[in-house]
N, C-alpha and C positions, 0 to 999 in steps of 0.2 A: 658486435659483441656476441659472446657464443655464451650456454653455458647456462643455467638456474640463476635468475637475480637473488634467489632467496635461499640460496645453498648456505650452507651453514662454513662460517670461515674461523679459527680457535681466534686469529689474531694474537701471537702471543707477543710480540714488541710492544701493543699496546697495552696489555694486561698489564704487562711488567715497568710501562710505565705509569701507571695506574698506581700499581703496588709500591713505587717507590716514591710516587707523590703522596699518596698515606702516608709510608712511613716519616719520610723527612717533614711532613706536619705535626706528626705525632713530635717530634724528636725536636721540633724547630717550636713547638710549644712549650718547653721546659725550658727555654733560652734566656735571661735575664732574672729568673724567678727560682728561690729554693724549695718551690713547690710547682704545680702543671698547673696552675695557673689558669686553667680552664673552666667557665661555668659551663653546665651542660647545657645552655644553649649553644654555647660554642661545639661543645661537639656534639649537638646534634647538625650544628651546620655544616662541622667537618664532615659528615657522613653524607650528607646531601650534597657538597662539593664531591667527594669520591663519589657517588652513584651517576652524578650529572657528566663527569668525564668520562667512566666508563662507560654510559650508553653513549657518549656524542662520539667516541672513537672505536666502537666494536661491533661486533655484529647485531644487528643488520643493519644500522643506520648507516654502521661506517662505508660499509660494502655499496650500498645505493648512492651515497654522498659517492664515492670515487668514478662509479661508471656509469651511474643507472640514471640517477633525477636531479636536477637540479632544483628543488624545493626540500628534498634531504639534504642537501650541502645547505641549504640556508638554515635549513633546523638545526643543523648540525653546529651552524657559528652560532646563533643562538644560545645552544645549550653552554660554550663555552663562554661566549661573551656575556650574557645577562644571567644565569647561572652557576656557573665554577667559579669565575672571577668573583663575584661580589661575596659568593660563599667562604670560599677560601681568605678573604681580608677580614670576613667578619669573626671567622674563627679561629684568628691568632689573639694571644693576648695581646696587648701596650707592650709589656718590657720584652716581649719575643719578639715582636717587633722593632723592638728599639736595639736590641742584641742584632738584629738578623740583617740591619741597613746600617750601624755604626761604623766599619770601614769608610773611609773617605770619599774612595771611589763610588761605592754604591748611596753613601750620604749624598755625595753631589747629581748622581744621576736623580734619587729620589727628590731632590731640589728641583731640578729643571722639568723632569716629567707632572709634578705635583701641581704645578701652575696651571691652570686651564685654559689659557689660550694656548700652547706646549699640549695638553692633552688631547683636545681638542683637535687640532692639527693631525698632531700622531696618528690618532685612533681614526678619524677618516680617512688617511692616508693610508692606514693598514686595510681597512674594510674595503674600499674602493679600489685598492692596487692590488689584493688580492682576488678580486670579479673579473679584471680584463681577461679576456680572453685567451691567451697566453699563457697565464697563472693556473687559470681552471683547466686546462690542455694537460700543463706541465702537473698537476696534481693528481690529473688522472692517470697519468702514465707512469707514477714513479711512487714507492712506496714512500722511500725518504723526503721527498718533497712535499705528498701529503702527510706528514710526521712535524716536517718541519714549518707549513702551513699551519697546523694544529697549533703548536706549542707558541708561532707568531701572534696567533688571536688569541691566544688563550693571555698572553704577556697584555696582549694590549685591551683587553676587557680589565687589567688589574690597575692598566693606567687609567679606562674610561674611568673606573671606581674610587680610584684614588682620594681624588679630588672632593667627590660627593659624600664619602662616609666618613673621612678624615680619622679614620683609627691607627694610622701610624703614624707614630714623633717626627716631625722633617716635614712634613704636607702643608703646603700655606692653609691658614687657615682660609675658610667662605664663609660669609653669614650666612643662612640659615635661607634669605632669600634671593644671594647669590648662588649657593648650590641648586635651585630649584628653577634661576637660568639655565644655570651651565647645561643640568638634565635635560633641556627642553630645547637648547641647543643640539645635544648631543642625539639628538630625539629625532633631528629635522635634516642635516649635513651628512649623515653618512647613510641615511635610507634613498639618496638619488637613486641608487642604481636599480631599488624596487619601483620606482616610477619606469625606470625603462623596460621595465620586463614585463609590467602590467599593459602597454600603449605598443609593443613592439611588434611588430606585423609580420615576424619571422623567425624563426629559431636561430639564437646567437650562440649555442656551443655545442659543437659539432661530437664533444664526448658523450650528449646526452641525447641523441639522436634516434637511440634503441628504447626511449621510456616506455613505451606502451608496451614493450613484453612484462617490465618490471609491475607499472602501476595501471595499465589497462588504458590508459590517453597521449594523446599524440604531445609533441614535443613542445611546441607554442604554447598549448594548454599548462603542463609542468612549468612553465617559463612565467605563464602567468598564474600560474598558485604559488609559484614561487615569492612573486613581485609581494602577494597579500599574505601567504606567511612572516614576510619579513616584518611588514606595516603591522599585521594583528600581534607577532609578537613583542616587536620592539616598544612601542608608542605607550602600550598597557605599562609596561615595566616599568621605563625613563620618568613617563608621566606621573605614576602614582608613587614611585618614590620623588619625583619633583613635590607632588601634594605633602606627602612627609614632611616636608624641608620647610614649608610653608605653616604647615599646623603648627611643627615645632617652634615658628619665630612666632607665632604668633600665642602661643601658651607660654613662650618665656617672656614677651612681652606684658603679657598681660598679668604672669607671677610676679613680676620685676625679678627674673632670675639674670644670673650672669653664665656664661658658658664653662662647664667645668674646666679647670686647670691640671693639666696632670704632671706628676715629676719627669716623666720622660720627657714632655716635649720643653720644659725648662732646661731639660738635661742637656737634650738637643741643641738648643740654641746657646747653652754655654759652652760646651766643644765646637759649633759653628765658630763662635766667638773668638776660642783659643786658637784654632785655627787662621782664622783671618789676622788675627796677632801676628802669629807666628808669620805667615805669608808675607806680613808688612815688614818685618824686621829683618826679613832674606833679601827684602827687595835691595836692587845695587842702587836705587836712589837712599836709600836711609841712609840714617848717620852710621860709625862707626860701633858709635854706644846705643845701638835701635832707634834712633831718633826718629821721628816723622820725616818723612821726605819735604825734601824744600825748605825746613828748618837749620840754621847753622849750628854748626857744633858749639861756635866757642860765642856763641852767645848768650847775653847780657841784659836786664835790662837800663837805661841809662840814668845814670846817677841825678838824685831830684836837684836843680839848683837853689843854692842859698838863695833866703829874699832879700836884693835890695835894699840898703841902707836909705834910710829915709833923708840924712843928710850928711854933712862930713864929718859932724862929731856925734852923729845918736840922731832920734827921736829930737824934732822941737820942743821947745819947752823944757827941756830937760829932763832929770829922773821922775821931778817930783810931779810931773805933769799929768792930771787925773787921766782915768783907763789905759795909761802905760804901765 
């Protein structure tokens, strides 16, 4: 590498994606509601979700995260995965939310990724498949690829979160102290690759090989502050919103409260509903007339049979025969 680690870069691709992930918040907050729908906790979490992406994608993090250190690429997913992500869910209202995944398609994906073992999966699958070798080569070398690296973790910090804050209609629900698994899962499965950087006896990416111009120590050293930024910052986060999860079951237990109910996710589950109707009545096994499948159309049920005459002319005894 040639050149000032700490040269100043405008980055405006990423400004300007910056600025239009604002504004489509701002715009994607008025969505179901004839007002903005926003308490200003929410937007001050919106502001803290835009400040968390601009630094994770502009200078100077972003500049060191591309060539320079590998313990800045890890701050850098960081700031999008346990930062922007959680931010950005927390600061949509319910019905903007409910407006913003209502299409089918994005309802069903929002079904399948909401599940946590589906999350779960995902999300280490992204963190872990985005560390090989290869990936971190290819992100250093390509503007667009580190863009599209970004915008991959950033999606799947929205699915780690999904699941644990449950404020969008469509999210299976978790008690209180299944959420505070899942976290704790989520905590443990996708931090392997900082155990390897911490115990590795050799520099594993060859784009970060010039570190000590940028940060003053040599390569293995960044590899392993890397492995302990990941640990120091992941574990605090997952773990104490796990704690959350936990205080929370355990203060509605002890209220006797029950979990609020909201219209939307009613709403939700009757469009799921009509849906699956519908699905059932296209199906080529149903009847003509929507029938359930494997039910005949001209079916009936069978006529009750008269009872048995007791003898050939009546009742023994005849009329007058007592309890006849």
């Amino acid at each position: 590498m040639t050149g000032d680690p700490w040269a100043f870069h405008l980055h405006p691709v990423a400004w300007s994606a910056v600025v239009v992930v604002a504004v489509v918040s701002v715009l994607v907050s008025r969505l179901g509601s004839d007002i903005t729908g926003r308490t200003r906790r929410q937007r001050w979490q919106s502001a803290g979700a835009v400040v968390a992406l601009a630094a994770a994608t502009t200078w100077p993090l972003a500049d060191l995260a591309a060539h320079w250190s590998l313990s800045a690429l890890l701050l850098q997913r960081l700031l999008l995965t346990l930062v922007a992500a959680p931010l950005l869910l927390l600061s949509m209202p319910r019905p903007a939310l409910a407006a913003l995944t209502r299409p089918p398609p994005v309802d069903a994906l929002v079904d399948l990724l909401t599940r946590p073992a589906v999350a779960i999966v995902v999300f280490s699958s992204v963190v872990v498949g985005t560390l090989v070798v290869p990936a971190v080569s290819a992100q250093a070398s390509s503007v667009a690829g580190r863009g599209g690296f970004d915008a991959l973790l950033l999606v799947a910090g929205l699915v780690l979160w999904a699941p644990a804050l449950g404020t969008g209609p469509g999210t299976h629900p978790v008690s209180p102290v299944g959420r505070a698994a899942y976290l704790v899962v989520q905590s443990v499965l996708p931090n392997f690759p900082s155990v390897v950087f911490i115990f590795a006896r050799h520099p594993l990416y060859p784009p970060f090989a010039h570190v000590h111009r940028a940060l003053g120590f040599s390569a293995l050293t960044d590899q392993q502050v890397a492995g302990i930024v990941a640990k120091i910052g992941t574990l605090p986060v997952l773990w104490t919103a796990a704690y959350r999860a936990l205080a929370r079951a355990q203060r509605v237990e002890e209220q006797a409260e029950d979990e609020p109910l909201y219209w939307a996710d009613v709403e939700r589950a009757l469009e799921r509903s009509a849906r699956a109707e519908r699905r059932l009545a296209r199906s080529p096994r149903a009847g003509r007339d929507g029938a359930s499948p494997g039910v005949a159309e001209d079916y009936s049920p069978p006529a009750r049979p008269d009872p048995p005459p007791d003898g050939p002319d009546g009742p023994p005894g005849g009329p007058d025969t007592p309890g006849r």
